[in-house]
SESEDO-734270 format. One record per atom (N, C-alpha, C): y, x, z. Coordinates in steps of 0.2 Angstrom, whole numbers, plus 5000, padded with zeros to 4 digits. Each point is the difference from the previous one (the first is absolute). Example, Ala and Ser with C-alpha at 12.3 -4.5 7.8 and 13.67 -1.06 7.14 Angstrom:
2
497250665039500649965000500650045000500549984996500650045001500549965003
END
This chain:
405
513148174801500150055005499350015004499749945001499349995005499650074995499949974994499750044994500150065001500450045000500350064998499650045009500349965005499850035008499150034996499649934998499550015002499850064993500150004996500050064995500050065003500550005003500350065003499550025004499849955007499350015006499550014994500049994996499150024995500150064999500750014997499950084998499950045003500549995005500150045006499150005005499749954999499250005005499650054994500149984993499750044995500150075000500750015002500150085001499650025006500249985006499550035006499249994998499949964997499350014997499750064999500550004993499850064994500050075006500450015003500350045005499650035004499549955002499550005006499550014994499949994997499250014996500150064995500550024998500150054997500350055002499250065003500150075001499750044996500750054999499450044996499650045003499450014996499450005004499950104994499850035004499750084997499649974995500250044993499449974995499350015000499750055007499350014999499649935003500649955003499549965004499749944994499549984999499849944997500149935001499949974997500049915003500849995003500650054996500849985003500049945003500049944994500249955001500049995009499249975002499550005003500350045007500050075000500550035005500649995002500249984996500749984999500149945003499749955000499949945002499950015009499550025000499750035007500650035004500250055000500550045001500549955000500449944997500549965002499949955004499549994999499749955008500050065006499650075001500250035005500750005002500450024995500750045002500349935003500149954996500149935003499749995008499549995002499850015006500450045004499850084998500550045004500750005004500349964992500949985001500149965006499549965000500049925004499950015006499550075002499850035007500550035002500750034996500450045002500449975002500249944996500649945002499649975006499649975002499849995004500050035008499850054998500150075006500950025002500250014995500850005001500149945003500049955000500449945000499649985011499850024999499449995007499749974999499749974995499649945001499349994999499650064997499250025003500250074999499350015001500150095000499650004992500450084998499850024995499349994996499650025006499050014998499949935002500149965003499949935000500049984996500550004996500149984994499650004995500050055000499550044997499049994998499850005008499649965001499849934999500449954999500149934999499550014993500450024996499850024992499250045002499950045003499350054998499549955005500349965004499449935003499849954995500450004995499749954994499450034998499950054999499450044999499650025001499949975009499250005003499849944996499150065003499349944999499550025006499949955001499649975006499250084998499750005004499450075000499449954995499950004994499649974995499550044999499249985002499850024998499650014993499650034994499949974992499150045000499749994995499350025000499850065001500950074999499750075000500150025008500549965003500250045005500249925007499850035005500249985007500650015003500549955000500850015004499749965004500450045007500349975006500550035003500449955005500550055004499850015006500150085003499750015005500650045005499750035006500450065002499550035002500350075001499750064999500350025006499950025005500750035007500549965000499949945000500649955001500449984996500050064992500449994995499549964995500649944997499749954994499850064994499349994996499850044997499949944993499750014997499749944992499650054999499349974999499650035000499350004993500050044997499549984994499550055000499549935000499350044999499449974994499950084996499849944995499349994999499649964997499449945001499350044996500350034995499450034996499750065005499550004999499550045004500250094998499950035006500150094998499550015002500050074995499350055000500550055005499849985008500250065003500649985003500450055005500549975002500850014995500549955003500549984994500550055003500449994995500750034999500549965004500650035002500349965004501050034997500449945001500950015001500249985004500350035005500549975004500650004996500449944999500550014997500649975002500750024998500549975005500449974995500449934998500449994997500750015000500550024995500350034999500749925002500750015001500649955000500350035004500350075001500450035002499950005009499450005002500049985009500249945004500349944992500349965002499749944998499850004993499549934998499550034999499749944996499550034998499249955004499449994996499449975005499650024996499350005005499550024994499649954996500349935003500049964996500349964996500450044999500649994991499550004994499949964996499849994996499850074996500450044998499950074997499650065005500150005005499750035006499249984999500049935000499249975002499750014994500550014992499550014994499850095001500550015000499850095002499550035003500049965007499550035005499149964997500449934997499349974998499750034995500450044996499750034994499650055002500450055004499850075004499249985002500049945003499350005005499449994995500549964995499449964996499650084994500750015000499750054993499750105004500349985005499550075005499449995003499949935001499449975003500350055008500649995001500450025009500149955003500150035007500249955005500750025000500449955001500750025000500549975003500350035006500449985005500750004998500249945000501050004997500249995009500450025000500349995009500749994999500149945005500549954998500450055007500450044999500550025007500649975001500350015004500449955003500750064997500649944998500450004995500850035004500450044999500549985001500449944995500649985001500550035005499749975007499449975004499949965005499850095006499450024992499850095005500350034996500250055004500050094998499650055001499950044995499950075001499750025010499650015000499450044997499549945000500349915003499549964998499450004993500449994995499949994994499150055000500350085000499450065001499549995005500249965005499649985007499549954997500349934999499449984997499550034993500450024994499250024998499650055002500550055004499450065002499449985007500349925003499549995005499449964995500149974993499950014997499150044997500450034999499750064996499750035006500250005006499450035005499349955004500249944997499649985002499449984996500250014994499550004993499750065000500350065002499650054998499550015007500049975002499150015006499450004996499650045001499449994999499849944999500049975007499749925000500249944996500750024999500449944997499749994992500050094999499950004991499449974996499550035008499249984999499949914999500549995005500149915001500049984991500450044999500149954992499850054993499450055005499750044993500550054996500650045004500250044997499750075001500150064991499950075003500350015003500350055006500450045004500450034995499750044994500250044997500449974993500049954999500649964995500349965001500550015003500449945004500750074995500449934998500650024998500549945004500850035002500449975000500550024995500349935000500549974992500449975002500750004997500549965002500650004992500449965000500649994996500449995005500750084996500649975001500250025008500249965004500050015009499250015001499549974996499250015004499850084996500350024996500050064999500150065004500549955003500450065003499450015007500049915002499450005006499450035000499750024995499550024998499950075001500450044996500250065001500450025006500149985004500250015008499149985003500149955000499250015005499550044996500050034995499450054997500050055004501050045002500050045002500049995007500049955003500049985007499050025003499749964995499150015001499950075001500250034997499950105002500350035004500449965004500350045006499549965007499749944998499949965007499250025000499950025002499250045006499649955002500249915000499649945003499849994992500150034996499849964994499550064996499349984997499750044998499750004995500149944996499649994992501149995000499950044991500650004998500050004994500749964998500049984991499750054997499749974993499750074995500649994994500549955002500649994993500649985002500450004998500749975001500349974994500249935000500349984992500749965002500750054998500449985000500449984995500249915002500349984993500750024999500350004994500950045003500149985007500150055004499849995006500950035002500249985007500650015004499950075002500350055001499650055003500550065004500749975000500650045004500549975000500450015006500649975001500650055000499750074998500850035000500350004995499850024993500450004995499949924997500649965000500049944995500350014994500250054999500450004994499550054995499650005000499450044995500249994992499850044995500249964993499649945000499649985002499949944999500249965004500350005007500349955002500849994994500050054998500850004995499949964993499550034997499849974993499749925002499849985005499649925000500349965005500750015003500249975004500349934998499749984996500149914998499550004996499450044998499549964996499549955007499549984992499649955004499849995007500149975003499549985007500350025006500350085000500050025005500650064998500949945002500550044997500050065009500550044997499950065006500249945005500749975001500249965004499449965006499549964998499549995003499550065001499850035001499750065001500450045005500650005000500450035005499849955006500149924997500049975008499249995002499550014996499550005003499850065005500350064998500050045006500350005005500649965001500350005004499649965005500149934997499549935004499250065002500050034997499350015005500050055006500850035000499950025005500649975008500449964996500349965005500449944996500249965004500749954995500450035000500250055003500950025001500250024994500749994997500250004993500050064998500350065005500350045001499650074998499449985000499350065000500249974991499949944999500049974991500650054996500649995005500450024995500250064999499650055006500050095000499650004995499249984998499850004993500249974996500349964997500349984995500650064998500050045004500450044999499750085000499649995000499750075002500050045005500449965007500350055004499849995008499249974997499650015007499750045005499550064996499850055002500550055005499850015006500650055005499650094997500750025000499750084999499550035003499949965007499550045004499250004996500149954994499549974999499850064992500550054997500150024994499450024999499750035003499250044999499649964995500149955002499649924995500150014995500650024998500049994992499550044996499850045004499650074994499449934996499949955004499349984999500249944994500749974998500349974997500450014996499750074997500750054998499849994991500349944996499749974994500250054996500550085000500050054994499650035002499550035003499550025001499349975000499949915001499549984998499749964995500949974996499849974993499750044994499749984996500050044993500649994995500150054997500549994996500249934995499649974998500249924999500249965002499850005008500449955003500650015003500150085000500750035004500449984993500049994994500450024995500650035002500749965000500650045000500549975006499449995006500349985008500050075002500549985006500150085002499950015008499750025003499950015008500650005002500349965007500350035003499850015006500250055008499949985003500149945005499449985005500349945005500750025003500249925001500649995004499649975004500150065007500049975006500249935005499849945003500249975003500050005009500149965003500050025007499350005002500150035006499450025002499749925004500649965002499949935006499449974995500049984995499749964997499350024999499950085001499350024999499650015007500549995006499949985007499849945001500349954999499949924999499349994996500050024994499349994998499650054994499850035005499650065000499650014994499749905001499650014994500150024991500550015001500049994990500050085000500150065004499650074998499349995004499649965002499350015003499650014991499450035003499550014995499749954999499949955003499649945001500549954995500650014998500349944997500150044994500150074998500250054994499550045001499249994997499750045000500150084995500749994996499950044995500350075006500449975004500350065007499150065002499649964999499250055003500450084997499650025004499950085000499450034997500350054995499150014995499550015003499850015007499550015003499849955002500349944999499949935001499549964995500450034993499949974993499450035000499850065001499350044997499449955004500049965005499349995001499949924997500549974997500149934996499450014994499849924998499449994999500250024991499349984995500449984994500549944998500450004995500749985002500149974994500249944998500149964994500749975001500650024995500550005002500449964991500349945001500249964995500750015002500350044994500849984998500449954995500449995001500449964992500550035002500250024991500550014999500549995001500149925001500849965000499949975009500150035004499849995006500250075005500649945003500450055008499550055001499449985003499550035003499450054997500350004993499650064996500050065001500350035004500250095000499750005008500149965000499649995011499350004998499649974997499350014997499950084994500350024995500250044997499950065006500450015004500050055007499750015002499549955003499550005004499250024995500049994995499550044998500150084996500650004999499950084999500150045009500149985005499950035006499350015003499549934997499649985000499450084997500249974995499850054996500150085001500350015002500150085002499950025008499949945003499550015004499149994999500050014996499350004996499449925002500449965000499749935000500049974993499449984999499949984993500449934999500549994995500249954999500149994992499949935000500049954993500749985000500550034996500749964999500349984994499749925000500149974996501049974998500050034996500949984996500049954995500149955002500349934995500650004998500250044994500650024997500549924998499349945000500449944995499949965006499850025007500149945006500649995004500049965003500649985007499749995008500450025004499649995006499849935002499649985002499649975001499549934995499950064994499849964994499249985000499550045007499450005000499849935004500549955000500149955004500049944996500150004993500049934995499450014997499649975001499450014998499749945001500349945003499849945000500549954997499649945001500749934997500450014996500549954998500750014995500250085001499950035005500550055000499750084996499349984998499650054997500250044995499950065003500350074994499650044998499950044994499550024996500050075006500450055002500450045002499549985007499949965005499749995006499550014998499749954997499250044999499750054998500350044996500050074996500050045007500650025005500150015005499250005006500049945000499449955006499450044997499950014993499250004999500150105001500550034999500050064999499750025010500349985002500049995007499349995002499749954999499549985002499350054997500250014994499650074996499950055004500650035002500150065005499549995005500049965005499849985006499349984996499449994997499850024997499750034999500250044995499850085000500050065006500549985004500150035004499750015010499649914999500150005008499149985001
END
């Protein structure tokens, strides 16, 4: 009988195994296995953050973090480039500066790391290969700015820190301090720093104290609205890799409060108050998808929810947390604009939207589409975890900035 139990516990552990590693995965993506494996360790972590959360016993993005702290590294400096951790305006920055000698003054990124407003360091192992790459191979100075995280801040902190940021770097004095042109300074972000990025772009040209202004913006699939979640790509990818809709709905919520209640009107769609309907024109995916990605989804319009929730927290229609909400008088003075999609990612049609707006505002924009990517693929590109797909992604990027800055 002992026998037969433990048969049974193998098979039964061998099934949840199989279970957990085996997703199907869209056939454009490469390296299945590989993804596949990655992708069952995410989703397993997830599960374990939500038991966790349910049960009261940590919070969800706690959880969460425990796993994305295994993957810091200490500020390393190597022969092409100078790390330090500094602040900049009292926010923690990581800072690279690289060693070979420039003919003239250098290039520069302010860049913001991507984990939903909730993890996330610029010193995570992938973050520090990224920026270290950036600096090495632009021969740039490049500022990762570590801002302060919910669930601990909210909204409009997150924005707060890097835009004091980003004002403090853009002085004259400051640039001169570390040899930057005025005139090539890009900000770049993935993901939540996408989103950040493209909110302070648009934040810099309404503020009148600041007077050297980005010549680029590079947004990696970037976050970029809260009113529509059910987009055809939130529908088509809502359990692929990385980033199922479920966590992406709590990440906007955790960034604008703990309260479950704001979670579970968006998990339902039934956030936005009427008074708020004008918004949709800017969000409106049958007028700003191309016909591929609309394939055989159907518009409907919003369902209204109360209005108490959009009094209580204001922020999730601010333009500073859903830059894609700007008004095209807004978008027309924005800089040139490098905008990364995947295909298999919630967040595609939120980046997809913001460049055809872009775009017809007459901002010149670069919009790169990775038919065989997942969201946040531009991220493996270091250790066991390395994907052909990351670095394809990373160098395409880096090219751009590049040729472009």
């Amino acid at each position: 009988a002992e026998m037969g139990a433990k048969l049974l516990c193998l098979c039964l552990a061998s099934a949840l195994l199989a279970y957990y590693i085996y997703t199907p995965l869209p056939e454009s993506i490469e390296e299945p296995w590989k993804v596949m494996f990655l992708e069952s360790g995410f989703r397993a972590v997830g599960h374990l953050a939500q038991v966790a959360d349910g049960l009261g016993l940590m919070h969800c993005m706690e959880v969460l973090m425990l796993f994305t702290n295994t993957e810091y590294i200490a500020p390393t400096s190597d022969e092409n480039v100078t790390v330090t951790d500094t602040e900049f305006s009292n926010v923690a920055v990581r800072l690279y500066l690289p060693r070979k000698p420039a003919d003239g003054l250098r290039r520069a990124v302010v860049y913001i790391h991507g984990g939903g407003w909730c993890l996330g360091h610029a010193g995570m192992r992938s973050y520090d290969r990224l920026t270290r790459w950036t600096s090495d191979r632009l021969n740039a100075v490049v500022v990762s700015v570590n801002y302060r995280l919910a669930p601990k801040y909210h909204f409009p902190v997150q924005f707060e820190d890097v835009y004091s940021v980003v004002k403090f770097f853009l002085q004259k004095s400051i640039l001169s301090q570390y040899g930057v042109d005025p005139d090539r300074i890009c900000v770049a972000g993935d993901s939540a720093g996408g989103n950040l990025a493209a909110a302070v772009a648009q934040q810099v040209l309404k503020d009148p104290e600041v007077e050297i202004k980005f010549k680029a913006q590079a947004l990696i699939y970037p976050a970029l609205q809260t009113l529509d979640l059910n987009l055809p790509s939130y529908r088509e990818n809502e359990n692929k890799p990385l980033l199922p809709r479920w966590l992406m709905v709590r990440f906007w919520s955790e960034y604008f409060t703990p309260d479950p209640s704001l979670r579970e009107a968006m998990a339902s769609s039934k956030h936005v108050p009427v008074e708020s309907s004008h918004l949709f024109q800017f969000v409106n995916w049958s007028n700003l998808l191309p016909e591929d990605l609309k394939k055989d989804h159907v518009y409907t319009s919003p369902v209204y929810g109360s209005s108490k929730l959009a009094q209580k927290y204001p922020g999730f229609l601010d333009v500073r947390a859903a830059p894609l909400l700007a008004g095209d008088a807004q978008l027309r003075e924005l800089p040139l604009t490098y905008i990364l999609t995947c295909q298999h990612d919630v967040l595609r049609d939120d980046g997809v939207m913001y460049a055809r707006r872009l775009e017809a505002a007459g901002v010149t924009v670069t919009h790169d589409h990775a038919w065989d990517a997942f969201h946040g693929a531009m991220m493996f590109v270091a250790g066991p975890t390395e994907l052909a797909v990351g670095h394809r992604l990373l160098n395409r990027y880096i090219e751009w900035l590049n040729n472009n800055l």
